[in-house]
TIPAGU-750295 format. One record per atom (N, C-alpha, C, CB): residue number from 1; atom name; x, y negated, z. Coordinates in steps of 0.001 Angstrom, whole numbers. Atoms other than C-alpha are relative to their C-alpha. Glycine has a CB too. Layout:
# residues N
PT     i   at      east     north        up
PT   NUM   CA         X         Y         Z
...
***
This chain:
# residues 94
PT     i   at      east     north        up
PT     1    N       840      1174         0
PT     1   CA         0         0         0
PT     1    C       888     -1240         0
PT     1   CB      -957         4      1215
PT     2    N      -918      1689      -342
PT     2   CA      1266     -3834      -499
PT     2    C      -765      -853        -5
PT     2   CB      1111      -648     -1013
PT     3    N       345      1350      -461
PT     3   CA       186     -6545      1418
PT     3    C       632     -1545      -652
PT     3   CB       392       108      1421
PT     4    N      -351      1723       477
PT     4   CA        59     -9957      -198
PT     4    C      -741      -726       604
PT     4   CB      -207      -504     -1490
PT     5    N       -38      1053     -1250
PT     5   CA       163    -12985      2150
PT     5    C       103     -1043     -1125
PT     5   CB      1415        65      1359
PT     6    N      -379      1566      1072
PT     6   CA      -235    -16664       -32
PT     6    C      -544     -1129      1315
PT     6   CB     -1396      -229     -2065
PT     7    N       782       422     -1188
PT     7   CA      -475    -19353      2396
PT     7    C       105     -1770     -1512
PT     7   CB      1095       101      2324
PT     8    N       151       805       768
PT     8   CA     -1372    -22788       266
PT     8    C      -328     -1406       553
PT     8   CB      -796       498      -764
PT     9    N       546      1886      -407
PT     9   CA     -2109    -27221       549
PT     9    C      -545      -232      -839
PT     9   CB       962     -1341       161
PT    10    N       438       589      1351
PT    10   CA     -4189    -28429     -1203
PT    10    C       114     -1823      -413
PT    10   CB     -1602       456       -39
PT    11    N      -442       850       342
PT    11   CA     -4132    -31625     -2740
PT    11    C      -589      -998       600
PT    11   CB        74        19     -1067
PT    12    N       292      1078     -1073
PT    12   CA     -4443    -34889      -945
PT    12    C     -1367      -869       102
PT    12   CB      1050      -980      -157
PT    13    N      1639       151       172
PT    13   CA     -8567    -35884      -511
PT    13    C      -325       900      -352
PT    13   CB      -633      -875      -796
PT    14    N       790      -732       512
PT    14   CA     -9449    -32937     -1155
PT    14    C      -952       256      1337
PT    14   CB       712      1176      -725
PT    15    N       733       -74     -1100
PT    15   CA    -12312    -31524      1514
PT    15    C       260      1523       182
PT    15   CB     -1526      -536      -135
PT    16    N      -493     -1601      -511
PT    16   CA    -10747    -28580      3117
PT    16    C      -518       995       -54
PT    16   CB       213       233      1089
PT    17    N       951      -872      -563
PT    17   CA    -13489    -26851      4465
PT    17    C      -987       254     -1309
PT    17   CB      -755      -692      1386
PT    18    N       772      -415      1523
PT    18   CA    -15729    -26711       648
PT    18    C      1128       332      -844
PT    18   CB      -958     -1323      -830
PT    19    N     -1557      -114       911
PT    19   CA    -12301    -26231      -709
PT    19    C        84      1459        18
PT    19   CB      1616      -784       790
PT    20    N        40     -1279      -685
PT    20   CA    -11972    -23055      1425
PT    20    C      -838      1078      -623
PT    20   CB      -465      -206      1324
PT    21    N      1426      -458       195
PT    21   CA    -15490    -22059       993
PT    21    C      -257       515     -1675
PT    21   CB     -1061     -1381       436
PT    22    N         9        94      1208
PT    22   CA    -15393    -22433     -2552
PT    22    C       955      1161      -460
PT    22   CB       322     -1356      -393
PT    23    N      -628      -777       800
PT    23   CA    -12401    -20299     -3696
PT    23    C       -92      1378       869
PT    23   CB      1441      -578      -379
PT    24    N       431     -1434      -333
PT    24   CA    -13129    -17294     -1045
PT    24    C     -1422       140      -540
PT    24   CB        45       326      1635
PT    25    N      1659      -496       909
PT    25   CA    -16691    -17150     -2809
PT    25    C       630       286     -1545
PT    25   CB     -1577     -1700      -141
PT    26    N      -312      -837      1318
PT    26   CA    -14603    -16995     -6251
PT    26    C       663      1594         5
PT    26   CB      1047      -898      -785
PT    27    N      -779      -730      -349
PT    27   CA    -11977    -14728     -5011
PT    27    C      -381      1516       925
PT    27   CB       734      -904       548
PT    28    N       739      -403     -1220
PT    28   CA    -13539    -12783     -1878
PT    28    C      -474      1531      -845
PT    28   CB     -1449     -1299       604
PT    29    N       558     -1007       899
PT    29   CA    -15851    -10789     -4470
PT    29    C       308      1084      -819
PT    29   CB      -397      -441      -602
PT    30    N      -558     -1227      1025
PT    30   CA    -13472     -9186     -6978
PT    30    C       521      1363       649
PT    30   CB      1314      -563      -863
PT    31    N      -550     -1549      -228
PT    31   CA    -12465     -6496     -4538
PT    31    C     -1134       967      -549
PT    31   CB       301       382      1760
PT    32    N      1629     -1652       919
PT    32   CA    -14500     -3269     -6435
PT    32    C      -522      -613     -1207
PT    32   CB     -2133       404      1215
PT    33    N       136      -216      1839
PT    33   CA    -14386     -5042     -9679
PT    33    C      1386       -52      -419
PT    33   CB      -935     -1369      -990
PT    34    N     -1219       210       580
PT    34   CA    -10508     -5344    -10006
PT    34    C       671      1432       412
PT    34   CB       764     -1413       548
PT    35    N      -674      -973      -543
PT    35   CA     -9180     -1897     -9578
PT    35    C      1400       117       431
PT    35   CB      -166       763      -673
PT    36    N     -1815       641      -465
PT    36   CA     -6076     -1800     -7135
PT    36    C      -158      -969       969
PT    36   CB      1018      -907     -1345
PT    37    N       421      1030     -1274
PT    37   CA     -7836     -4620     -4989
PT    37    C      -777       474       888
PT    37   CB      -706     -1201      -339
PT    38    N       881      -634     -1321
PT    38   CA     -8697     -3168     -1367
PT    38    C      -345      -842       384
PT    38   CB       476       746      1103
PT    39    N       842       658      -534
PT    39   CA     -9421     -5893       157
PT    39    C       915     -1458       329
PT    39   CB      -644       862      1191
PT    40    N      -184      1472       -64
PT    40   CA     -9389     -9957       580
PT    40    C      -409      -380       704
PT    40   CB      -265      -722      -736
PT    41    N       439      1322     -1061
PT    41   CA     -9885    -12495      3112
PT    41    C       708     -1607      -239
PT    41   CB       544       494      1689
PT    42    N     -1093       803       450
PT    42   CA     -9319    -15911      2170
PT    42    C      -735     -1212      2227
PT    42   CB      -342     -1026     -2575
PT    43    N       254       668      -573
PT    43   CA     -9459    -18202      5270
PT    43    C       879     -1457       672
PT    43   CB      -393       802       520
PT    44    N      -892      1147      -993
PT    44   CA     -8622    -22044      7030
PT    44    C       741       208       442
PT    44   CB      -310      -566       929
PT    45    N     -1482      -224     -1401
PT    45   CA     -5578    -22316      9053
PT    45    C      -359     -1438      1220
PT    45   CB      2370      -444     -1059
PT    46    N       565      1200     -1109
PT    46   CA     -5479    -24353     12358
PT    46    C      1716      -573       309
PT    46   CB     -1095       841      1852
PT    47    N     -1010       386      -570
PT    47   CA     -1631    -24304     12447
PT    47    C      1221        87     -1139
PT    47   CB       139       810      1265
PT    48    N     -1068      -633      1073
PT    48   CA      1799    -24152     10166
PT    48    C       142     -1035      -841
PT    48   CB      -430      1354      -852
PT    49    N       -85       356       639
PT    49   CA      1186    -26717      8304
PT    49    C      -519       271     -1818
PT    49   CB       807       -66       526
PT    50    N       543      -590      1366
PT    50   CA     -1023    -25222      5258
PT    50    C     -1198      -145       509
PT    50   CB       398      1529      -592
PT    51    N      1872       403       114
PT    51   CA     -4566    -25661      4585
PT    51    C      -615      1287        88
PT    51   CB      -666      -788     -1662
PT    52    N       555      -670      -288
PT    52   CA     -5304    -22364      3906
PT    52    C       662      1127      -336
PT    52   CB      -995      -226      -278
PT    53    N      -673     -1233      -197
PT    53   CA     -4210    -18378      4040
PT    53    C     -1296      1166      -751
PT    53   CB       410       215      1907
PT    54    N       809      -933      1095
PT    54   CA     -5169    -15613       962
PT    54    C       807      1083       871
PT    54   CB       267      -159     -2042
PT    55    N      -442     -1458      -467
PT    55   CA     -4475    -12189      2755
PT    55    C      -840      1270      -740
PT    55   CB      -271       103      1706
PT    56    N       806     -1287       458
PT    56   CA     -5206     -8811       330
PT    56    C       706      1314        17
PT    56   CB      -477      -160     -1414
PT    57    N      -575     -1885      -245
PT    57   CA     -4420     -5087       264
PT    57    C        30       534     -1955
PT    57   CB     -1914      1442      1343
PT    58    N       147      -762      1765
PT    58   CA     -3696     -3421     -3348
PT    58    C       914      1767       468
PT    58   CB      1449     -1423     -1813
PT    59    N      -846     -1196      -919
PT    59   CA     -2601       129     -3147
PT    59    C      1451       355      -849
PT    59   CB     -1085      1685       145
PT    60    N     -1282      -220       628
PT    60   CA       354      -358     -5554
PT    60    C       816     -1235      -491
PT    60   CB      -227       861     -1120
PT    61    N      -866       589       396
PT    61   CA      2960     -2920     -6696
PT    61    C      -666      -214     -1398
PT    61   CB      1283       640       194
PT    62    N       227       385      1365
PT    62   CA      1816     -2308    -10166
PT    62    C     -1838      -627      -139
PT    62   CB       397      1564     -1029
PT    63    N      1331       615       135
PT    63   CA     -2001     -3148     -9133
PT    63    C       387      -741       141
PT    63   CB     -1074       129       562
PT    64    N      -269      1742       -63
PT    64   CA      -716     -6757     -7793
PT    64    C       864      -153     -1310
PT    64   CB      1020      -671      1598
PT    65    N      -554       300      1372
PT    65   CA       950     -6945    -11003
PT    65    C     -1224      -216     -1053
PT    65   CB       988      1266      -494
PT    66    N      1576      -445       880
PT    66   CA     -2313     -5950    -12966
PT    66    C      -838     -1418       364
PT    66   CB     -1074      1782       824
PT    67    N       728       894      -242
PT    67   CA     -4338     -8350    -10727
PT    67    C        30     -1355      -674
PT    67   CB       113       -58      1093
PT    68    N      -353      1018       430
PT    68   CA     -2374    -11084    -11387
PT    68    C      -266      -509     -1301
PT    68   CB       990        32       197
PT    69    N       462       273      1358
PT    69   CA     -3155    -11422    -14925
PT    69    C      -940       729      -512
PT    69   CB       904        58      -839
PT    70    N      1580      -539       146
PT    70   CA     -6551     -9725    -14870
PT    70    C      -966      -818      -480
PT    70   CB      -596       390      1233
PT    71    N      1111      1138       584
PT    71   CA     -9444    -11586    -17081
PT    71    C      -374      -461      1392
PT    71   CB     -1510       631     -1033
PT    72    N       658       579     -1084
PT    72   CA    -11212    -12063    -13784
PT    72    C       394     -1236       864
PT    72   CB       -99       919       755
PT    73    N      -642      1216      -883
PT    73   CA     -9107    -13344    -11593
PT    73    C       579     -1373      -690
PT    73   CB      1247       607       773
PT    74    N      -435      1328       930
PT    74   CA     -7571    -15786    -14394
PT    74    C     -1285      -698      -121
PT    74   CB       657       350     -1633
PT    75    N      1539       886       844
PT    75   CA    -11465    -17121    -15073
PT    75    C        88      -475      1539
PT    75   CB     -1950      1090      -840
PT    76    N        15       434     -1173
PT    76   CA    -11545    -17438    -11158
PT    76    C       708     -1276       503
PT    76   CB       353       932       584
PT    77    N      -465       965      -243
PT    77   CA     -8983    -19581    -10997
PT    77    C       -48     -1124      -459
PT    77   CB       708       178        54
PT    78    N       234       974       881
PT    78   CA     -9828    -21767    -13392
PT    78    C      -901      -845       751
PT    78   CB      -506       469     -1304
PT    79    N      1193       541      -638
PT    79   CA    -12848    -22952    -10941
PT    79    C       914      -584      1212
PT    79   CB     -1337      1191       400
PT    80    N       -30       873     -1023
PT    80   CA    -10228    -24303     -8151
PT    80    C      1544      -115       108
PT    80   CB      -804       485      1307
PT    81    N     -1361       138       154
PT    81   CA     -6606    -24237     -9608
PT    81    C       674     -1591      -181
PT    81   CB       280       864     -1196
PT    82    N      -206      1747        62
PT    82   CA     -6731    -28039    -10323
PT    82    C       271      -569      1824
PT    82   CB     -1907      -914      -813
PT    83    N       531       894     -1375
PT    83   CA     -7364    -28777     -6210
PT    83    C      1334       268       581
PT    83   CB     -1540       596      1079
PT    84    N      -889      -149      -651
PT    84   CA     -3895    -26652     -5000
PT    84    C      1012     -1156      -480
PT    84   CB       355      1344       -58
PT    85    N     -1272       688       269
PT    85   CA      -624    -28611     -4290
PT    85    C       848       740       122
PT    85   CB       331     -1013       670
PT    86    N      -852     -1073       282
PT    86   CA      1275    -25902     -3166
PT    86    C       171      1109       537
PT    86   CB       909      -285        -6
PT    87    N       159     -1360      -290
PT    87   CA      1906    -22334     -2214
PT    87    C       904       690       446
PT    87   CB      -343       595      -856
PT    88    N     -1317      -829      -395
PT    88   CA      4330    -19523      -401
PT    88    C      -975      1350       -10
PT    88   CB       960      -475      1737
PT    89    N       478      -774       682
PT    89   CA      3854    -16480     -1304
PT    89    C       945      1231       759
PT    89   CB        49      -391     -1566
PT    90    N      -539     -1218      -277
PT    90   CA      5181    -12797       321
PT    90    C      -775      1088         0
PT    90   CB       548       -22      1049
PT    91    N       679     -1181       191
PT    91   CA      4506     -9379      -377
PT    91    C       769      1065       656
PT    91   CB      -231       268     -1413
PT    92    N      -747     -1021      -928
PT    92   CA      5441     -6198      1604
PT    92    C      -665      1273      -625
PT    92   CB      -277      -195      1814
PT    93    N       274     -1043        72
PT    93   CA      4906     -2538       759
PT    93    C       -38       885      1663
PT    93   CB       912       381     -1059
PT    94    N       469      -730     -1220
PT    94   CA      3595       -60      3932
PT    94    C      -327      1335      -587
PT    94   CB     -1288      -700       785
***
């Protein structure tokens, strides 16, 4: 299994909390239509300095590969890729 951790800011006026709301309602959903995606949580942060934290499960290296450039998720992003400023990004195998 590999855990991918994205922790992200978004861009300056933006409204955090519909910000949030907004891309775990795009995102959130595709687990059981993207095969390889166990499971997502996207949620606020209260600390660290980031706005907000994407945590998912895939059960292979080559599914987060797959995902990543999956019709879906590319149409997904399209609905809230304009709002990020910026992103860190780690992945672990278990």
């Amino acid at each position: 299994m590999v855990k991918h951790i994205v922790m992200y800011t978004l861009k300056e006026g933006v409204d955090k909390s519909a910000a949030v709301e907004k891309i775990a309602g795009l995102l959130e959903p595709l687990v059981g239509q993207i095969e390889g995606l166990q499971w997502m949580e996207i949620n606020e942060t209260f600390q660290g300095g980031m706005d907000y934290c994407l945590y998912s499960e895939f059960e292979s290296r080559q599914a987060l590969a797959e995902y990543a450039d999956h019709p879906l998720h590319q149409e997904a992003k399209e609905h809230f890729f304009h709002l990020l400023d910026s992103r860190v990004a780690a992945d672990y195998e278990v």
